[in-house]
N, C-alpha and C positions, 0 to 999 in steps of 0.2 A: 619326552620332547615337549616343552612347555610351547613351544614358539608352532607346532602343528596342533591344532584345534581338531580338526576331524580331515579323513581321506578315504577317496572312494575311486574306487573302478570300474568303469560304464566295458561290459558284453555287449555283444555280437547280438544276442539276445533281447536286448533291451531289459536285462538284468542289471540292478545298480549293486552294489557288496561293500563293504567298510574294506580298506586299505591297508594291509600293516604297515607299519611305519619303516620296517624293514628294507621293505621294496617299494616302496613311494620316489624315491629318487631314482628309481631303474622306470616305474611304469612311467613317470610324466617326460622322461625321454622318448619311450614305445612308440609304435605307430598305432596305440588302441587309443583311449579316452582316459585321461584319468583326471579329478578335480581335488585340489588339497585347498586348506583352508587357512592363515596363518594371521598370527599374533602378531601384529607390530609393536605392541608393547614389550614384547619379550627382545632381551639384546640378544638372542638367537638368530633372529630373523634373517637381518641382514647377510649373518653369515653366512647362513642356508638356501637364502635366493642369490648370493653373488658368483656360491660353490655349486650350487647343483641347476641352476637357469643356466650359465656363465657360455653357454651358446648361443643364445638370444642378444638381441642388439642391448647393450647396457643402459640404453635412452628410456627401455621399459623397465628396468630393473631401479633405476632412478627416479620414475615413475610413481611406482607401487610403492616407495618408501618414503616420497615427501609427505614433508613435517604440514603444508598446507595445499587441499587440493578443492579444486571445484569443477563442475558437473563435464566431460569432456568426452569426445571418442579421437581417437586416431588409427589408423590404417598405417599398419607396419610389415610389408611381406602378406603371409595370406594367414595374419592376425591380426585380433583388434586390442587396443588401451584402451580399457574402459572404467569412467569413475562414474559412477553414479552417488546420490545422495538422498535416505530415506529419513521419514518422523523418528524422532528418536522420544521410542515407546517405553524403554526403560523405566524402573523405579523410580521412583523421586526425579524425574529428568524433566525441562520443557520439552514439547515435541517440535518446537522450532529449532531447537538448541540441534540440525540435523547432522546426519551420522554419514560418512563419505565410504564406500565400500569401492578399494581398486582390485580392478582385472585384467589380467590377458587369458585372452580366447585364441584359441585355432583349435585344428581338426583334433589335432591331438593332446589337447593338456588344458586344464582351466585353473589357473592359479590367482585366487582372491585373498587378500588382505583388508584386515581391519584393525584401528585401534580401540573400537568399540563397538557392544554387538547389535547387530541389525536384524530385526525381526524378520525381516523378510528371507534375510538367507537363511536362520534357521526354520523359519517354515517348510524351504525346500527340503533341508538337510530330512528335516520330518516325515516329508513325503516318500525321499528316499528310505528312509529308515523301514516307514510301512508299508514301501511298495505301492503308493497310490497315488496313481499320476505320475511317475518319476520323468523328467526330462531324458528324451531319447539320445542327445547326441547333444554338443556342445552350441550349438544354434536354440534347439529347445532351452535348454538354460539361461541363456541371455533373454529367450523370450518370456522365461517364466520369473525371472527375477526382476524384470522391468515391469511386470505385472502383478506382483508381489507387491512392489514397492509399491505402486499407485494404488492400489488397493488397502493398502495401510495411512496412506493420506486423509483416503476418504473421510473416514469420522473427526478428524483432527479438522477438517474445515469444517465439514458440519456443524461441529462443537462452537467453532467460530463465530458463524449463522447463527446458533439457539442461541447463544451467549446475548449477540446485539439483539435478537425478538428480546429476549428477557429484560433487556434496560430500555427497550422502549416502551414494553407493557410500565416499567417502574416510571418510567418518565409522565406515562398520561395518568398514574393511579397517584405517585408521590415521590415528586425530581427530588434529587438529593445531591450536592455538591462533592461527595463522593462518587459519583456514578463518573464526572470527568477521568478519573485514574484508571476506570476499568476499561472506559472506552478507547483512552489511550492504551492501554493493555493491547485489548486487540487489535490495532491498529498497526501499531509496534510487531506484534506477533505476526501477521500479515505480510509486513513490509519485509521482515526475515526471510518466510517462508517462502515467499516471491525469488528473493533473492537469488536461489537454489534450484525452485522449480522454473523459473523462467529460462534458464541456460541447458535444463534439465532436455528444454522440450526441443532445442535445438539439436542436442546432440543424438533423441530420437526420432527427428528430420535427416542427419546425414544417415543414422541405422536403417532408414529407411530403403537408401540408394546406392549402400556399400554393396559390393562384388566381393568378398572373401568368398574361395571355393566352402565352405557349408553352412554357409548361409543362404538358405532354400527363399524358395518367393512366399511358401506358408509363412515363414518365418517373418518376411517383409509386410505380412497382411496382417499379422499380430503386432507386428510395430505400429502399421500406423493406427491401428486402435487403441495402443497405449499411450501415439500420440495424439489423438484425439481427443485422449481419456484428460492427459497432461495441458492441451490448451484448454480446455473446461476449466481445471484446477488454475490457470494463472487467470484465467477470465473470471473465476469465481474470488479470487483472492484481490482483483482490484473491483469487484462489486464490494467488497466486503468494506474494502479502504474507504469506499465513497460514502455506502451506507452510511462506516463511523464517523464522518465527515457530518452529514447531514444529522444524524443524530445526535451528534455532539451541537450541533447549533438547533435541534429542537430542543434538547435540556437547556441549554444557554436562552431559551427564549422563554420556556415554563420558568426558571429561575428569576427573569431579568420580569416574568409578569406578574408572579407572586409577590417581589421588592414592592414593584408599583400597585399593587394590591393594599398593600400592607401600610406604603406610603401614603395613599389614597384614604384610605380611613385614619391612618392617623390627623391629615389633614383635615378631613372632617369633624372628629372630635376636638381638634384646636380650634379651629372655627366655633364649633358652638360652645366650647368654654372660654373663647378670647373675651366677649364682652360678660360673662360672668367673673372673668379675675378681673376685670376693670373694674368693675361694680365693685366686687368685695376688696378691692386693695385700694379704689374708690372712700368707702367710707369707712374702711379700718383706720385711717389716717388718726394716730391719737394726738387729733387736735379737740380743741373748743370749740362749740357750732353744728359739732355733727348732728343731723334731724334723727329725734328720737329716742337717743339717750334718758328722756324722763319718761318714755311711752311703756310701759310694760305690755304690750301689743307691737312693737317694732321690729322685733326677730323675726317673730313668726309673719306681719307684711311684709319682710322685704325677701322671706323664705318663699314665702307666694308669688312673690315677686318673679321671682330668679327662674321657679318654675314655669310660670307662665310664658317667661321671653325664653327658655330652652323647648317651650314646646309648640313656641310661634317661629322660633329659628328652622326644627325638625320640617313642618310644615312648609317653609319655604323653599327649603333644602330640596324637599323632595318637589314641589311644583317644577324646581330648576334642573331635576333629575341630577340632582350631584350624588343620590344612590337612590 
């Protein structure tokens, strides 16, 4: 079965056990726990959650298999629809580019779909496998997945933060007109990420104040740490915007002072050879008349010459503080 990824059945015990596939459609009817995990990629899916859910309201089954979803909860009976949206850590992937994982929860069944995988659920899958930490009951899982996810955040803004130290340290050592693309970079990267986690933290404000029978008050005091953990992240992601805001106009200002640097001396050195090209385009003139022509001493006075008023100009120059 391409379209079941992994399935497990939560004891009495607080034993978690891999599922066979066999009995996977008998246990996530049961009145025990069971969590299957499914491919939406695979054209299996559909058939297998229309055939074997197909006693659940179809609103959730329509749910878990749209083509585009973003961050939401809804309260259906004494379960929840839940989309969440984690960094997507993958190989070669942006971690903006983020990854939507849907669920329905109740006392008895946790049925998650992806069309791409999410580190965060296989973390749990992990824990289950070694028995360490495993979520006790279908409330623990939602708690531990919304903590997963935010925990996988974390370095991906970090990254964000060193990223801007790093172009402002290059900014005060040596601006570069390249630096604008990177700073758009994350700026861009930011405004995504936001996108996501900002609707993220609302839908861990309603999990805060849901009443589904197992959803315990422990369970509410780890949300709202998650959601606490979650407004930090959207208040850290528009500190980030501004910073690139303001750093982008300190390059713009080291760029726009280096021009006038640069403009500055040149203006200076025309200044002090304007009345030297005068002089010599002066008496280059190949007419008749010119003084000195029969001097065999004429080059070398008017060479003297030339130096002396370039070094009477310097002189002045600086009296006037022009550098």
């Amino acid at each position: 079965m391409d379209h079941i990824l992994f399935a497990y059945q939560f004891h009495n015990s607080h034993k978690i056990t891999p599922l066979d596939e066999n009995h996977i459609s008998e246990e996530i009817k049961d009145k025990g726990l069971a969590w299957v995990h499914l491919d939406l990629n695979s054209q299996h899916t559909q058939t297998w959650l229309r055939k074997e859910i197909s006693y659940l309201d179809p609103f959730i089954i329509n749910a878990l298999i749209a083509e585009e979803t973003r961050p939401r909860l809804t309260e259906i009976g004494d379960g929840l629809l839940v989309i969440l949206r984690g960094v997507n850590l993958n190989e070669d992937a942006d971690p903006e580019d983020m990854i939507s994982v849907r669920l329905w929860i109740d006392a008895h069944r946790i049925i998650s779909v992806q069309r791409r995988p999410l580190k965060a659920i296989y973390d749990i899958k992990q824990r289950i496998d070694t028995q360490d930490r495993c979520p006790k009951d279908a409330g623990d899982f939602l708690t531990m997945l919304v903590h997963r996810i935010l925990e996988r955040m974390s370095p991906v803004l970090s990254d964000l933060d060193a990223r801007l130290d790093d172009i402002e340290e290059e900014i005060i050592d040596q601006p570069s007109v390249t630096m604008r693309e990177r700073i758009a970079n994350i700026r861009r990267q930011a405004l995504i990420l936001k996108r996501y986690i900002a609707p993220q933290r609302d839908v861990l404000g309603l999990l805060k104040i849901t009443d589904v029978t197992f959803w315990k008050p422990h369970h509410k005091r780890g949300i709202q740490e998650s959601y606490d953990q979650n407004t930090k992240y959207v208040e850290d992601l528009d500190e980030i915007r501004e910073r690139g805001t303001i750093v982008k106009d300190e390059l713009a200002n080291s760029l726009s002072d280096r021009i006038n640097k640069n403009m500055y001396i040149l203006s200076v050195i025309s200044a002090i050879f304007l009345p030297l090209g005068f002089l010599t385009g002066f008496l280059g003139v190949n007419i008749g008349g010119i003084p000195g022509t029969e001097n065999e001493y004429a080059f070398a006075i008017f060479t003297a010459m030339l130096i002396i008023l370039t070094g009477l100009q310097v002189i002045i120059f600086k009296k006037l503080k022009w550098f």
